[in-house]
N, CA, C and O atoms as a printed pandas DataFrame, in Angstrom:
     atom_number atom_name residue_name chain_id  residue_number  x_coord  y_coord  z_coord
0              1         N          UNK        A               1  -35.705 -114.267  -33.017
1              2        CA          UNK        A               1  -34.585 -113.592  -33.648
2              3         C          UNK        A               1  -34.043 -112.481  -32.747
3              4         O          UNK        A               1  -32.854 -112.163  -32.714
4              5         N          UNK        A               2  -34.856 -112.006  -32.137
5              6        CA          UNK        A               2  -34.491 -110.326  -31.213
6              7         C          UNK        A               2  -33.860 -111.332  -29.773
7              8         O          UNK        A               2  -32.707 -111.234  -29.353
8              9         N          UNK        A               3  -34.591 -111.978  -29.372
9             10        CA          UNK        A               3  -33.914 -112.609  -28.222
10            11         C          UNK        A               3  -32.469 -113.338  -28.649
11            12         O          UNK        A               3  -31.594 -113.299  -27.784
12            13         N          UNK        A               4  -32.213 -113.864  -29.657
13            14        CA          UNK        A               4  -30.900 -114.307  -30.262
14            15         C          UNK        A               4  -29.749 -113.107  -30.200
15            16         O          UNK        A               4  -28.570 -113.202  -29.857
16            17         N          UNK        A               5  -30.401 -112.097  -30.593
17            18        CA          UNK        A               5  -29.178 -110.708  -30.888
18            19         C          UNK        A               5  -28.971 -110.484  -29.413
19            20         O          UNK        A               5  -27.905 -110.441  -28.798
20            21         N          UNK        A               6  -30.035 -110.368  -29.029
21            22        CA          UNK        A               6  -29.940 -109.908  -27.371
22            23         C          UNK        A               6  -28.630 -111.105  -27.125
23            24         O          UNK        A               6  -27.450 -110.756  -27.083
24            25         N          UNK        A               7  -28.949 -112.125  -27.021
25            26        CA          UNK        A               7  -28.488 -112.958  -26.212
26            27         C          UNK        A               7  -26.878 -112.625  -26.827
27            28         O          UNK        A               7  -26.009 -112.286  -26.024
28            29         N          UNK        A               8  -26.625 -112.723  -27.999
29            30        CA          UNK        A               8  -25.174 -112.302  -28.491
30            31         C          UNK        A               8  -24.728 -111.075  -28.039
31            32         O          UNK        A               8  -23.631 -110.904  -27.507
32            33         N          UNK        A               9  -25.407 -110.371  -28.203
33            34        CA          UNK        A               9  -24.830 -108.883  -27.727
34            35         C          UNK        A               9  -24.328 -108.784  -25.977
35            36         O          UNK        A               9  -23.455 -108.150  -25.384
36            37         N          UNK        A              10  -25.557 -109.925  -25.495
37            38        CA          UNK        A              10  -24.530 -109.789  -24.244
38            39         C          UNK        A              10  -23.669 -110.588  -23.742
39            40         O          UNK        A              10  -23.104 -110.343  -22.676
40            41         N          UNK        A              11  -23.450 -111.676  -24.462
41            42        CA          UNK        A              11  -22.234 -112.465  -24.075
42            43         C          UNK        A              11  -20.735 -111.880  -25.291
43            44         O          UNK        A              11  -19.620 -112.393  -25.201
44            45         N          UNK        A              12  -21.010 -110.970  -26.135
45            46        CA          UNK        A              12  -20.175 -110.292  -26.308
46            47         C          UNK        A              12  -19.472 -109.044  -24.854
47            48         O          UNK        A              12  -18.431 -108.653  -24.326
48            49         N          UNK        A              13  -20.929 -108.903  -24.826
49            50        CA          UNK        A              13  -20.322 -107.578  -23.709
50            51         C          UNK        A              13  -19.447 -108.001  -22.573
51            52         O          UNK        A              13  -18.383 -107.458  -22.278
52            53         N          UNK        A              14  -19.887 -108.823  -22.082
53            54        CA          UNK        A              14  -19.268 -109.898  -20.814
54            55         C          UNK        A              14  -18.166 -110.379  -21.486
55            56         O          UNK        A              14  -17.215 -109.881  -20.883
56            57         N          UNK        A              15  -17.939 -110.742  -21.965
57            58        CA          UNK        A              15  -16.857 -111.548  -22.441
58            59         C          UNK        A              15  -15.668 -109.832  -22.715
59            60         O          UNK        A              15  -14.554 -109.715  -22.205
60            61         N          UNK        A              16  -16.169 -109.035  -23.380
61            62        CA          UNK        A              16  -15.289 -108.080  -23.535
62            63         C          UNK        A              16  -14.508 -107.180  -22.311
63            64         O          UNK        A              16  -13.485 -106.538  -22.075
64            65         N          UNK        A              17  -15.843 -107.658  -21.698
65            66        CA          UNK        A              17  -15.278 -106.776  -20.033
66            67         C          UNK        A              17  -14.571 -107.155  -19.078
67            68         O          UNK        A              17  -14.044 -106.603  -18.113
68            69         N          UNK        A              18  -14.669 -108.893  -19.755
69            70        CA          UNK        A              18  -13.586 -109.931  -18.791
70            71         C          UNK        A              18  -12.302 -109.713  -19.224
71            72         O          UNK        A              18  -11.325 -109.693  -18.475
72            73         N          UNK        A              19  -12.275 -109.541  -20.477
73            74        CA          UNK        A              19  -11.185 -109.284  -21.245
74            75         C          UNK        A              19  -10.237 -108.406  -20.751
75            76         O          UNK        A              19   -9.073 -108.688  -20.465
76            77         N          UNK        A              20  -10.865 -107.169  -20.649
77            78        CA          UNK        A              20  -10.785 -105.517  -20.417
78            79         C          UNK        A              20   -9.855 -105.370  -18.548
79            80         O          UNK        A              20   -9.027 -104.669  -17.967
80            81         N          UNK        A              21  -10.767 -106.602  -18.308
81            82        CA          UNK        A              21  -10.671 -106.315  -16.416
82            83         C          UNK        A              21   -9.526 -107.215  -16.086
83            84         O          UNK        A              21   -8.994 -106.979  -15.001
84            85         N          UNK        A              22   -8.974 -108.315  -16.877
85            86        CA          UNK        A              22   -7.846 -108.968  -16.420
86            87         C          UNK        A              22   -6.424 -108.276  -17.524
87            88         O          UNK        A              22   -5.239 -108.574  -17.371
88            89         N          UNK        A              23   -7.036 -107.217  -18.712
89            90        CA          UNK        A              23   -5.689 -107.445  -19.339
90            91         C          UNK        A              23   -5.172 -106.155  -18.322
91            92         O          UNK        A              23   -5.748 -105.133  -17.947
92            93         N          UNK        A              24   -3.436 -106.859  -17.994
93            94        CA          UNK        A              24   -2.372 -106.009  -17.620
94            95         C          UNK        A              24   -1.694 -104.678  -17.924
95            96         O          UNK        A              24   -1.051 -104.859  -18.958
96            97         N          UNK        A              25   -1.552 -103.506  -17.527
97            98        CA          UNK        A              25   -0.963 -102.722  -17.782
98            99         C          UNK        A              25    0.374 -102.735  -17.610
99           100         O          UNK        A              25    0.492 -103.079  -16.434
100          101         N          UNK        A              26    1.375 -102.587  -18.018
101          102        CA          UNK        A              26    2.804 -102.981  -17.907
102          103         C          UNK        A              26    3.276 -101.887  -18.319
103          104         O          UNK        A              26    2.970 -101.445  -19.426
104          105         N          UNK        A              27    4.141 -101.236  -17.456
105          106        CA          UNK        A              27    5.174  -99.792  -17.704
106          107         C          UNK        A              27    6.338 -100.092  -18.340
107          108         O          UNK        A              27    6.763 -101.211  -18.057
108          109         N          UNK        A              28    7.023  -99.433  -19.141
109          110        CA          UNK        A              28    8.216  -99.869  -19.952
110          111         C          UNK        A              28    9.276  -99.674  -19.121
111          112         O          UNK        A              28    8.951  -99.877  -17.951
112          113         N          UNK        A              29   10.499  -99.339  -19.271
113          114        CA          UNK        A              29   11.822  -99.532  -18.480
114          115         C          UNK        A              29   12.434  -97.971  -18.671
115          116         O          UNK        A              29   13.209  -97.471  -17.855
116          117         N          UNK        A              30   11.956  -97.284  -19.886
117          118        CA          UNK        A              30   12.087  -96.216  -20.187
118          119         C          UNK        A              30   11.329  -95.145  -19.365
119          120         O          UNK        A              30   11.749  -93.999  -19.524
120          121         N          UNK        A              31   10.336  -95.302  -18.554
121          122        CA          UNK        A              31    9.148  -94.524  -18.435
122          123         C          UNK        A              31    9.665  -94.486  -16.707
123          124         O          UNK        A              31    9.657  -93.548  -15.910
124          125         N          UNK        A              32   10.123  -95.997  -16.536
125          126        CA          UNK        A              32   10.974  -96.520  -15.121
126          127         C          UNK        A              32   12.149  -95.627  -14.781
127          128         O          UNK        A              32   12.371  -95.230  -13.638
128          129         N          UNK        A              33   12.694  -95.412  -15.560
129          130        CA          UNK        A              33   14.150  -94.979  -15.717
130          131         C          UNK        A              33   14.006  -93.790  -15.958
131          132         O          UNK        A              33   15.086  -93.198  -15.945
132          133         N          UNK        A              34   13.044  -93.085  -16.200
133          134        CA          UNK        A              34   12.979  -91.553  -16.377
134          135         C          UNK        A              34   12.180  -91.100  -14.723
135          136         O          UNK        A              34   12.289  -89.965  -14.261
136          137         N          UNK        A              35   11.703  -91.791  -14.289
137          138        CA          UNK        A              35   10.554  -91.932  -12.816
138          139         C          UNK        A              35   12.606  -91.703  -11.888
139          140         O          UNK        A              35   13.143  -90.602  -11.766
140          141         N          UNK        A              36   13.160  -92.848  -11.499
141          142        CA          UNK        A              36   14.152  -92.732  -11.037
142          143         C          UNK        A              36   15.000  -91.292  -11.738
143          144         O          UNK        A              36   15.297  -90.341  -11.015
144          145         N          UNK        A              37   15.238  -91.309  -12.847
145          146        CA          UNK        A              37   15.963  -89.854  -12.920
146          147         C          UNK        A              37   15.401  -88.479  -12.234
147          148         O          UNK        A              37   16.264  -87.743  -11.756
148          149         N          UNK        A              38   13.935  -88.032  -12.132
149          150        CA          UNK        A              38   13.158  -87.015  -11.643
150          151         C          UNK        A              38   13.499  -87.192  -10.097
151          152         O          UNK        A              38   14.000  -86.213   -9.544
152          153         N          UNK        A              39   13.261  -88.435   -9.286
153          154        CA          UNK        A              39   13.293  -88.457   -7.862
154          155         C          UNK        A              39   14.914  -88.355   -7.790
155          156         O          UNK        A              39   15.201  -87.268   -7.289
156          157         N          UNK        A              40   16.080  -89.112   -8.117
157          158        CA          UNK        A              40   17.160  -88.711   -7.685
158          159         C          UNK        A              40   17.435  -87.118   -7.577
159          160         O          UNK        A              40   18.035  -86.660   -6.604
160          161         N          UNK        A              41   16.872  -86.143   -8.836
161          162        CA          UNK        A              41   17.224  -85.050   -9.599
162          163         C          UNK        A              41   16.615  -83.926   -8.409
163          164         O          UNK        A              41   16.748  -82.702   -8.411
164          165         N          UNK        A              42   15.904  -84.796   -7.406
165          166        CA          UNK        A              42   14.703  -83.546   -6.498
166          167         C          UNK        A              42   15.510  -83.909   -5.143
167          168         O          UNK        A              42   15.267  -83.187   -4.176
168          169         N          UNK        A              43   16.597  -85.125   -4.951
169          170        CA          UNK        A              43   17.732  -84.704   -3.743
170          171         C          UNK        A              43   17.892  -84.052   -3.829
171          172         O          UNK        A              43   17.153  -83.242   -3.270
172          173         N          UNK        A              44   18.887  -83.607   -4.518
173          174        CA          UNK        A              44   19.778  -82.196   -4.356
174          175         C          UNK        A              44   19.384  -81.183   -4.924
175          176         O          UNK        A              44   20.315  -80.401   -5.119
176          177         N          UNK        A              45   18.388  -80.817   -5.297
177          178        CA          UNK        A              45   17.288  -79.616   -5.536
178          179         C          UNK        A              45   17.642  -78.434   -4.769
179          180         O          UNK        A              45   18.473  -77.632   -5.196
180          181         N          UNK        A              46   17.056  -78.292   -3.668
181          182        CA          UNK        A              46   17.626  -77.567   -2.045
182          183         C          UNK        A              46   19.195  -77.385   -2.283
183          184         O          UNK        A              46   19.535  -76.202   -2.276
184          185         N          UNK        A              47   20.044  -78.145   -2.457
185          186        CA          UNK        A              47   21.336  -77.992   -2.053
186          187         C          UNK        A              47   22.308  -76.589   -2.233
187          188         O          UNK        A              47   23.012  -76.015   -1.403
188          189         N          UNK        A              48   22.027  -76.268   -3.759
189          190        CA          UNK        A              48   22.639  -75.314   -4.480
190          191         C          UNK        A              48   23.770  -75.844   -5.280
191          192         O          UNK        A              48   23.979  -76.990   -5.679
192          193         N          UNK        A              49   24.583  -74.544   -5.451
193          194        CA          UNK        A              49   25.622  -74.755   -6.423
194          195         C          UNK        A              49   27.033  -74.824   -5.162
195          196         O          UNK        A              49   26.855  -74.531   -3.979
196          197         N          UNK        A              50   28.524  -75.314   -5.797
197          198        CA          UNK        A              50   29.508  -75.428   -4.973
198          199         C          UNK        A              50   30.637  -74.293   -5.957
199          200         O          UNK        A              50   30.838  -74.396   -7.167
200          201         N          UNK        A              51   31.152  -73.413   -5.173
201          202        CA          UNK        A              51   32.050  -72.258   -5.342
202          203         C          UNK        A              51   33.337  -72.847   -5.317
203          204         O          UNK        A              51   33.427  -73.819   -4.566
204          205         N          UNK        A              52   34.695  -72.409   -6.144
205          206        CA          UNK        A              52   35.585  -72.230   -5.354
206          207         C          UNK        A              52   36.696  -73.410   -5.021
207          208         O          UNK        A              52   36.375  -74.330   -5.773
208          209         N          UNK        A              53   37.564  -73.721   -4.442
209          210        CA          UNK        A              53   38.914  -74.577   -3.735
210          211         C          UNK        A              53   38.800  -74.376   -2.317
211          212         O          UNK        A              53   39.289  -73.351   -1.842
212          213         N          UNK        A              54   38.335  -75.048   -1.717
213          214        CA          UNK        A              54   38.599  -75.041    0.076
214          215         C          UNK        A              54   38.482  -76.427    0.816
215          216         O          UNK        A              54   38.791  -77.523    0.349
216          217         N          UNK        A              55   37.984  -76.159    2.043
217          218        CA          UNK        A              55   38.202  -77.296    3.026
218          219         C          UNK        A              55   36.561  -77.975    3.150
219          220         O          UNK        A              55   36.304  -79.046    3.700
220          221         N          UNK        A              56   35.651  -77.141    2.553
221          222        CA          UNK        A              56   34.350  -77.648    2.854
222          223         C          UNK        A              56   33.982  -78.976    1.559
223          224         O          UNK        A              56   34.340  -79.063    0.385
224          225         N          UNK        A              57   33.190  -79.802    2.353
225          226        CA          UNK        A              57   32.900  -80.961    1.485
226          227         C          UNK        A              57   31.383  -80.729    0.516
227          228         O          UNK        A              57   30.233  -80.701    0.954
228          229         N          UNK        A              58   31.685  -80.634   -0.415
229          230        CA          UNK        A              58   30.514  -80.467   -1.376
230          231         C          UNK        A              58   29.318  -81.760   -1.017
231          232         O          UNK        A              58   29.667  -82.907   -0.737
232          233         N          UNK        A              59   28.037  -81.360   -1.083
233          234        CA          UNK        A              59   27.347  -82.073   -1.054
234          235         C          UNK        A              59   26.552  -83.056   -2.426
235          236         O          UNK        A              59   25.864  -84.075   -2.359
236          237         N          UNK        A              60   26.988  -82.263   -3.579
237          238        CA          UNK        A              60   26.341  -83.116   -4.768
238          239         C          UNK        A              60   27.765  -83.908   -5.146
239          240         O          UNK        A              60   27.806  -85.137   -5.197
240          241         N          UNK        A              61   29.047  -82.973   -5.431
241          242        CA          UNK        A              61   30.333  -83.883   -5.827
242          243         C          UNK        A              61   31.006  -84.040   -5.159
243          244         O          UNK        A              61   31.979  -84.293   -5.869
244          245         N          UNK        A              62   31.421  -84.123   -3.897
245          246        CA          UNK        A              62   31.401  -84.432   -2.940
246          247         C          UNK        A              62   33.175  -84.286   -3.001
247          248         O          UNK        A              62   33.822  -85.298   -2.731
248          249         N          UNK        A              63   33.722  -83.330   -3.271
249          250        CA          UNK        A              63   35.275  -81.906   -3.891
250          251         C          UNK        A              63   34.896  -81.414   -2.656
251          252         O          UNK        A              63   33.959  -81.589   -1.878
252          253         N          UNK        A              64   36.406  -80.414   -2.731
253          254        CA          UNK        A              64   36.506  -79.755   -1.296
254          255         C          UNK        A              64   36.243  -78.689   -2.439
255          256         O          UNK        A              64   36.639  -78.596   -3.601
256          257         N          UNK        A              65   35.247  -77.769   -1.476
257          258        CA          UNK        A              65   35.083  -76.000   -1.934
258          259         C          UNK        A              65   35.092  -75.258   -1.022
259          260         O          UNK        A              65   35.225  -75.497    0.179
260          261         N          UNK        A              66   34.953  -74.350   -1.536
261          262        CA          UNK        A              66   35.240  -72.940   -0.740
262          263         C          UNK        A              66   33.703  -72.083   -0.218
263          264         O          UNK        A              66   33.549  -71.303    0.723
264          265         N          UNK        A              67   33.021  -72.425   -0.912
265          266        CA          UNK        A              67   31.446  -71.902   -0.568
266          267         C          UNK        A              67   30.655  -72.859   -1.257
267          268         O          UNK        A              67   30.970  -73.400   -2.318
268          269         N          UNK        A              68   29.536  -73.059   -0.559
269          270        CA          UNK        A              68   28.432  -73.844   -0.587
270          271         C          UNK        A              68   27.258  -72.879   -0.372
271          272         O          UNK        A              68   27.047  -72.291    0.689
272          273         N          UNK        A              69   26.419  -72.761   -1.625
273          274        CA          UNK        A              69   25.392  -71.815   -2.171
274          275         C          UNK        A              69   24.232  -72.038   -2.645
275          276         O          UNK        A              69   24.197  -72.289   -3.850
276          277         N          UNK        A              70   22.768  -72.023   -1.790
277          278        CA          UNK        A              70   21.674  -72.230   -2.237
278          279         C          UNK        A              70   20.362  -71.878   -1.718
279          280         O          UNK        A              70   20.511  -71.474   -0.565
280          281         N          UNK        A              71   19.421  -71.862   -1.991
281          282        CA          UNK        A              71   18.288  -71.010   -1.858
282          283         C          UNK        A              71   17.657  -71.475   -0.825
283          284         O          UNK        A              71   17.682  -72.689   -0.622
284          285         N          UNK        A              72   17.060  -70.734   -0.081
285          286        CA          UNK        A              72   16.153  -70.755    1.374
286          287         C          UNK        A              72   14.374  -71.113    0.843
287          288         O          UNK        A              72   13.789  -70.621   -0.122
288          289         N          UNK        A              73   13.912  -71.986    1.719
289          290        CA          UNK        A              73   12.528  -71.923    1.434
290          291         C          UNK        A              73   11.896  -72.920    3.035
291          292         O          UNK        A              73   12.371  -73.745    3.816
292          293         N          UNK        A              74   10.667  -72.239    2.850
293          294        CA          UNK        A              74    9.903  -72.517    4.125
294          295         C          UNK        A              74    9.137  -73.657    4.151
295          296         O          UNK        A              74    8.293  -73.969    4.991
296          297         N          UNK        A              75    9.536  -74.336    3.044
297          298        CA          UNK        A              75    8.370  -75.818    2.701
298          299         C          UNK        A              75    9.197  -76.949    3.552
299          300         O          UNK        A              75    8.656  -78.049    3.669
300          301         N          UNK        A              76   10.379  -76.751    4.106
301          302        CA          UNK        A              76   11.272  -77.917    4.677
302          303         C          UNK        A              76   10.721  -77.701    6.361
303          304         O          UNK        A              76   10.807  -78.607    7.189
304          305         N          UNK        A              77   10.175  -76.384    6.653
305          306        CA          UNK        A              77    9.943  -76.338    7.928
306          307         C          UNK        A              77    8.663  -76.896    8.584
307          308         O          UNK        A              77    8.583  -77.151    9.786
308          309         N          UNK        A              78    7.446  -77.100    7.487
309          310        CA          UNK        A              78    6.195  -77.714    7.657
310          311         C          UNK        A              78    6.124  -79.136    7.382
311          312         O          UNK        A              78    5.057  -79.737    7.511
């Protein structure tokens, strides 16, 4: 009887772990699509904001302005 349970208990276990080790994880389209919104959103991070009516070409809307304005940092130099 004890060798019977044994023997069930471990072709349950095996069998559960085969289960476990081939089923797929699959990402939704939502989770996709929010992944692409964060990386586009960290281009123009650095860039700043665009001032103004002039001759200079904006870099996010790509309008002529007058000043092009944004923050300095030392992580682009390493």
């Amino acid at each position: 009887m004890k060798k019977n349970l044994l023997l069930l208990l471990c072709i349950v276990a095996i069998l559960s772990t085969k289960y476990l080790a081939s089923h797929e994880k699959r990402q939704s389209a939502l989770l996709l699509y929010n992944i692409e919104a964060l990386a586009a959103n960290s281009e123009h991070a650095d860039i700043g904001h665009c001032y103004g009516t002039g001759t200079l070409d904006c870099p996010v809307s790509h309008d002529k302005v007058k000043y092009i304005a944004g923050g300095y940092s030392l992580e682009g130099l390493y």
